[in-house]
C-alpha positions as CSV (number, residue, x, y, z in Angstrom):
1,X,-1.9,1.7,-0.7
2,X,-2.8,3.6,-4.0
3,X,-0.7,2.4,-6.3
4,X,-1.5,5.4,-8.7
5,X,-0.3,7.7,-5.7
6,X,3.6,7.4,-6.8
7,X,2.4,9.1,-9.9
8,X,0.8,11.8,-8.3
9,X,2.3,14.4,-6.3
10,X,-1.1,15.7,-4.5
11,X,-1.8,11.8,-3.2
12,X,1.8,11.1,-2.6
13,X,1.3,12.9,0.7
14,X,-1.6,10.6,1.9
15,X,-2.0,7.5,3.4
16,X,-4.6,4.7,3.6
17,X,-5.1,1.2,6.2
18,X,-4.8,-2.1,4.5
19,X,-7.8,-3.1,2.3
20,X,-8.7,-6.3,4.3
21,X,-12.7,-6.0,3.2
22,X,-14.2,-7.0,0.5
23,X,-14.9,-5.0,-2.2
24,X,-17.3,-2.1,-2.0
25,X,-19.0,-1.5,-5.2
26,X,-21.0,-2.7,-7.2
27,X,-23.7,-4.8,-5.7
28,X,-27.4,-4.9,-7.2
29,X,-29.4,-2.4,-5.3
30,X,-30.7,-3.5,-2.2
31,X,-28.8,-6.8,-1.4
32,X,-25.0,-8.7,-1.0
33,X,-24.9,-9.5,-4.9
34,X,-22.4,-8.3,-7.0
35,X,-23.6,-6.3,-10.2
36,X,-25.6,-9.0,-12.2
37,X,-26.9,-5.8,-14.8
38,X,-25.7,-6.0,-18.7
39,X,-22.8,-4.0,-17.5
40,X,-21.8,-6.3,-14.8
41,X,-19.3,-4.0,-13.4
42,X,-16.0,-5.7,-11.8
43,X,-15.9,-5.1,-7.8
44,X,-13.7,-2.9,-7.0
45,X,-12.5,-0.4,-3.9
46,X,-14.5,2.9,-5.1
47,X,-14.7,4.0,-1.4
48,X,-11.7,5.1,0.2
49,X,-10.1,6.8,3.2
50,X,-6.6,8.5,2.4
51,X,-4.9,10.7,5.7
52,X,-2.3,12.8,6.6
53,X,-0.3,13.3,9.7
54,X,0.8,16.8,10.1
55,X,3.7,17.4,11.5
56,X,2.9,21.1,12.6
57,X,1.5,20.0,15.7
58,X,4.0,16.9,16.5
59,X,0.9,14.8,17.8
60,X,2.7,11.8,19.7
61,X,-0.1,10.1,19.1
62,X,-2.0,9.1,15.4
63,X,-2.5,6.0,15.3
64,X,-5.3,4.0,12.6
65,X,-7.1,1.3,14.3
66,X,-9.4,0.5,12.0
67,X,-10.5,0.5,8.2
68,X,-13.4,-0.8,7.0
69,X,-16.7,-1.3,5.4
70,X,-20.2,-1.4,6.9
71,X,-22.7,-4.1,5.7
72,X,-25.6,-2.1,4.4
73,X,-27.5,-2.0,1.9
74,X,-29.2,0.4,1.1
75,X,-27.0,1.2,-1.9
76,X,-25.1,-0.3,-4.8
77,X,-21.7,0.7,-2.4
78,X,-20.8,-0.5,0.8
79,X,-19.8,2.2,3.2
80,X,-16.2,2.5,4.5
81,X,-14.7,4.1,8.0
82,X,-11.9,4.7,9.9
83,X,-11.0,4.3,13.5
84,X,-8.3,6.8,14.8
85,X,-6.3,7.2,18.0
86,X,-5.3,10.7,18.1
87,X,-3.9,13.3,20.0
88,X,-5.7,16.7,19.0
89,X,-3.5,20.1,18.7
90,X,-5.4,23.0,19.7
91,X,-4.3,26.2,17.7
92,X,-4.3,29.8,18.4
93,X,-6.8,31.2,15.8
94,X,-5.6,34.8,16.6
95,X,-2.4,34.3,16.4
96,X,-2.5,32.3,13.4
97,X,-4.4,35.5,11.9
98,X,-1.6,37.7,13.1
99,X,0.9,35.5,11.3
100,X,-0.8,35.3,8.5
101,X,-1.2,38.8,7.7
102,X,2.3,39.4,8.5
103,X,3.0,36.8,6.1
104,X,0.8,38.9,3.1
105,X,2.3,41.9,4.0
């Protein structure tokens, strides 16, 4: 978890899987090293997924199956992704419209 999110009311909401990968940035360009430049920048987790269940659609199912990085590299950063079991809720675009401008009224 963030640990920066307790201090934060927009990140508070959010969630994130465990960071069981390596760190995703920064490599030299174009291979598996860390930053060997003048800088030599500390690895660190610069790519992240952060969710939210919502609770308007009581989904019985959101479940994260998996979070992590890709081995490419074809950048200084390691891509990340998420694997999510889901249940989708459909909404009524007209009749969230009505609502809506009921609500502005």
């Amino acid at each position: 978890m963030i640990n920066s999110r307790q201090n934060n009311s927009i990140l508070h909401r959010f969630r994130e899987g465990q960071l069981n990968f390596d760190p995703t940035y920064k490599y030299n360009d174009g291979s598996n090293i860390y930053d060997t430049s003048q800088k030599r920048r500390i690895p660190a987790w610069c790519d992240r997924i952060l969710y939210e269940r919502s609770d308007k659609c009581k989904s019985q199912l959101f479940e994260l199956k998996h979070y992590g990085r890709r081995e490419t590299v074809f950048s200084d950063h390691r891509p990340v992704y998420a694997q999510f079991d889901l249940q989708v809720c459909i909404i009524d675009r007209e009749k969230r419209g009505e609502i809506e401008k009921k609500l502005l009224e």
